[in-house]
C-alpha positions in Angstrom: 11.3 -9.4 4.9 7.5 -10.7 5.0 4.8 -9.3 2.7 0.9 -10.5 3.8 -1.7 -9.1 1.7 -4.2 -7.6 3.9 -6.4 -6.2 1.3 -6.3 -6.3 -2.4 -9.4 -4.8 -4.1 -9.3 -2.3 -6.0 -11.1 0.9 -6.0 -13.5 -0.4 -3.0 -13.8 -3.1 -1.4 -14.9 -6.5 -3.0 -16.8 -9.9 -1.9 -13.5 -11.6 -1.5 -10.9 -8.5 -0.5 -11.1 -5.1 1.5 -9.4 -2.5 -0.2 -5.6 -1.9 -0.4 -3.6 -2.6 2.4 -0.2 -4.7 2.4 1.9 -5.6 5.7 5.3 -5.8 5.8 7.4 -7.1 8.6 11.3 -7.8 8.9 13.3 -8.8 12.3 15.6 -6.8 13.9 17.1 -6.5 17.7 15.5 -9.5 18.8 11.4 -7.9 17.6 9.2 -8.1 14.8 8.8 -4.6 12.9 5.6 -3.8 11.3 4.4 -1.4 8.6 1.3 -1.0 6.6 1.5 0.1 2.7 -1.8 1.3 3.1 -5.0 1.0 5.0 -8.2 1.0 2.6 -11.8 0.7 3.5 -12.4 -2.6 5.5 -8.4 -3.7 6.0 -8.3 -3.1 9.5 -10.8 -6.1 10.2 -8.7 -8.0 7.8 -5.6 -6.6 9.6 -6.5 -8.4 12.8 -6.2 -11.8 11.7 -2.4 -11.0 11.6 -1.6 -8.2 13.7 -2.5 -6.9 16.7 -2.9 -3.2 15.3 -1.2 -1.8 18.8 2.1 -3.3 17.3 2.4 -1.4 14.2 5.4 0.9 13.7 4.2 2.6 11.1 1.6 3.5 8.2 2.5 4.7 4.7 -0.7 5.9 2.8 0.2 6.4 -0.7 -2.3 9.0 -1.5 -6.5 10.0 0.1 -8.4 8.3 -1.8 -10.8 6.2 0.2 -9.6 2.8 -0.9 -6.3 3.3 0.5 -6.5 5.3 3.8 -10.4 5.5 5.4 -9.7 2.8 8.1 -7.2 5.1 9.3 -10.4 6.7 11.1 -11.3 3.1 12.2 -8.0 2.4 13.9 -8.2 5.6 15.4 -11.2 4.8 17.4 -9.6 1.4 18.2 -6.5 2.7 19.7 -8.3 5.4 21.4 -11.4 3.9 22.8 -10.7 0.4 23.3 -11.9 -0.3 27.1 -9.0 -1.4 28.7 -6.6 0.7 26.0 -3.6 1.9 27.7 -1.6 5.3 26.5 0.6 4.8 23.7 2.6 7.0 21.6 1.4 8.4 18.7 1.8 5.7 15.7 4.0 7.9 12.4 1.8 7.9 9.5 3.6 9.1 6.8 0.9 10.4 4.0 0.8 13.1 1.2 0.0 16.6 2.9 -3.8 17.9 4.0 -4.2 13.7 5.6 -4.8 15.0 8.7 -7.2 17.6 7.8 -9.0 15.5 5.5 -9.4 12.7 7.9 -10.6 14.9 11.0 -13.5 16.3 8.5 -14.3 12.1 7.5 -15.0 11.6 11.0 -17.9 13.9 12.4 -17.6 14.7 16.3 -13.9 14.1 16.1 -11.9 15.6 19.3 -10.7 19.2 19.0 -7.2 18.0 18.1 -8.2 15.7 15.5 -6.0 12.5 15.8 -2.9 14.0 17.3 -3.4 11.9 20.5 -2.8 8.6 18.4 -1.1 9.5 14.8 1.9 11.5 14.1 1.5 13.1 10.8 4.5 13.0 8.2 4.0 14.7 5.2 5.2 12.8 2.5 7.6 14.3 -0.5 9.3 12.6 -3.5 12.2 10.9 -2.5 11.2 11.0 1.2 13.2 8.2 3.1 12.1 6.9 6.7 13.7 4.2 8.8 11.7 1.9 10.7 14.0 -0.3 12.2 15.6 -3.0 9.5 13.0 -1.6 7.3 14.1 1.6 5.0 11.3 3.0 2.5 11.8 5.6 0.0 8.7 7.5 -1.8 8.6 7.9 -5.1 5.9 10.4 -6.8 3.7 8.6 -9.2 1.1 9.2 -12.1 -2.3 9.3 -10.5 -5.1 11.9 -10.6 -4.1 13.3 -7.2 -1.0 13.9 -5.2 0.1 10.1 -5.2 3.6 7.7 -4.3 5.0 4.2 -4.6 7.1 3.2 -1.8 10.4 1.2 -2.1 10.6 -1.1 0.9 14.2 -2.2 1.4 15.4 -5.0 4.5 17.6 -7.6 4.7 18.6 -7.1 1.0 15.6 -7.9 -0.3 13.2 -4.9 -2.3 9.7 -4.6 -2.0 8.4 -2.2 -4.9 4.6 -0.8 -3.7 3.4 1.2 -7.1 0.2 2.5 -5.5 -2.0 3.7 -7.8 -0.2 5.3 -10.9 0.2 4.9 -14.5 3.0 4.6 -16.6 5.9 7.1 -15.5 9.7 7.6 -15.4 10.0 7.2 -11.8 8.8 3.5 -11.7 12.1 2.4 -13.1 13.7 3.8 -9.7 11.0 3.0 -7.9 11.2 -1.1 -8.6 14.9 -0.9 -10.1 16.1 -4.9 -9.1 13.3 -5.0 -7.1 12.8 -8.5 -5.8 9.2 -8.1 -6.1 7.0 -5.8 -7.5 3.2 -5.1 -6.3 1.7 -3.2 -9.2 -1.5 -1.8 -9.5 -3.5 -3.5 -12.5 -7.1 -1.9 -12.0 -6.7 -1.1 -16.0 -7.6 -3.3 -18.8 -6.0 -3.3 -22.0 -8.5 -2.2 -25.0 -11.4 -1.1 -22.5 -10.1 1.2 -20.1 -9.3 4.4 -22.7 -8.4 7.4 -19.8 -4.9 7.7 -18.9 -2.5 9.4 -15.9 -5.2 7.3 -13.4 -4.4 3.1 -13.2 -1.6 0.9 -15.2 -3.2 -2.3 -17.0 -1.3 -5.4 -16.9 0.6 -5.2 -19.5 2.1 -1.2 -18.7 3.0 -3.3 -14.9 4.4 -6.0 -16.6 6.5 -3.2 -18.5 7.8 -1.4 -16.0 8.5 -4.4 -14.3 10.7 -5.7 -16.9 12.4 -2.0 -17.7 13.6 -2.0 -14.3 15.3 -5.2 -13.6 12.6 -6.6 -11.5 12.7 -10.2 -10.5 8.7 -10.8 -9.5 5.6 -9.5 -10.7 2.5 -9.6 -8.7 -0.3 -7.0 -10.0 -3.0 -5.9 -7.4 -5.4 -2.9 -6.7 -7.9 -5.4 -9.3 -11.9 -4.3 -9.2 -14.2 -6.9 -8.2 -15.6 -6.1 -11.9 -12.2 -7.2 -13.7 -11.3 -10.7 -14.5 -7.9 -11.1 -12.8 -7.0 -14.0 -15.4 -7.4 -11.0 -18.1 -5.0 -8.9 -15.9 -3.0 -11.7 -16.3 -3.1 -12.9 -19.4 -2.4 -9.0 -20.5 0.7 -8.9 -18.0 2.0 -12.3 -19.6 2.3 -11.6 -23.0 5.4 -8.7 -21.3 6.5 -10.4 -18.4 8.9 -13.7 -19.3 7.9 -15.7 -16.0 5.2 -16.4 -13.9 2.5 -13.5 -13.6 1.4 -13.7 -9.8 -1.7 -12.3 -8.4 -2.2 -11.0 -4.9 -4.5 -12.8 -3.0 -6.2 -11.6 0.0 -4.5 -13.3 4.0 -1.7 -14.7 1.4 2.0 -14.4 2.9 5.3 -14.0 1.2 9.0 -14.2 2.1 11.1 -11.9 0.0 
């Protein structure tokens, strides 16, 4: 199983990063599949330094806020009206419930069906499994102001554990249970950020991550406004390795 970071920033997107997205690939039957964690605003140019979008199997969009699922309406209008597109099925996008009302009202003079003719809505649900080819992913419902999951990838025998955004919560011990690697969100920072039930810092991540067996540690979802070393340095005094940080076109074999 491959993991490229297609976008990283968190909240919006940043100078160096568009906003949440994640790829993740595994071989199967001779063919590449492809999935997106995600597909936040400005990813889908990203996304086309790896991918030609036509080839994905499948979206996941953890929850509606902007940052991880508004170039859905972008990729829409690629498949669609392309010159030269041909027809193609509808591509599963597997997203909490009201996504494909709230994305036909994001984009105005949308066609009567919304976008039927090139997504297939799944409406996501806590422990919520979909195969797409090698690649099983289970939903888990997470801590976040709105409706929100973390999705266990699974190919191969390696684990991919997606928090999304969340805080700290029961289910992220399932979630990343022996997970080979663990993308967490870190948009938090320890002794500033006060609120809770909205972002983990790096040292709840690092937490979790340890609680459930987890061999890797990468946080992500970082605003352009933190200082990813503090992220790190908060994650670090939990976590007894190495403390990665995602980095924007970076690829990893898990």
């Amino acid at each position: 199983m491959k993991l490229t970071i297609i976008g990283c920033s968190g909240s919006f997107a940043g100078p160096a990063s568009p906003a949440s997205s994640y790829l993740v690939q595994a071989d199967s039957g001779g063919r590449t599949y492809s999935i997106l964690l995600d597909l936040g605003n400005g990813a889908l140019g990203a996304l086309q330094r790896h991918l030609d979008p036509d080839d994905l199997d499948a979206i996941f969009i953890t929850h509606l806020h902007p940052d991880h699922c508004m170039d859905l309406t972008g990729l829409y209008v690629y498949r669609k009206y392309r010159p030269g597109a041909m027809p193609q099925a509808p591509v599963p996008v597997h997203a909490p419930g009201g996504a494909r009302e709230r994305l036909h009202e994001a984009y105005e003079g949308i066609d009567d069906d919304g976008m039927l003719g090139q997504f297939a809505f799944h409406t996501v649900t806590q422990g919520a499994v979909a195969q797409v080819g090698p690649l099983r992913v289970t939903a888990y419902r997470v801590h976040h102001p709105v409706e929100a999951y973390g999705y266990r990838v699974e190919a191969d025998g390696a684990v991919l554990a997606y928090t999304g955004d969340t805080d700290a919560c029961d289910r992220l011990r399932d979630l990343c249970a022996d997970a080979d690697l663990v993308l967490a969100d870190s948009a938090f920072v320890e002794g500033r950020d006060v609120l809770r039930g909205i972002h983990l810092t790096g040292r709840r991540a690092a937490e979790a991550a340890v609680g459930a067996g987890a061999r890797r540690l990468m946080l992500t979802h970082i605003p352009a406004w933190n200082d990813p070393e503090v992220c790190r340095a908060q994650a670090a005094e939990v976590w007894p390795g190495e403390v990665e940080l995602a980095a924007p076109d970076a690829t990893y074999d898990l």
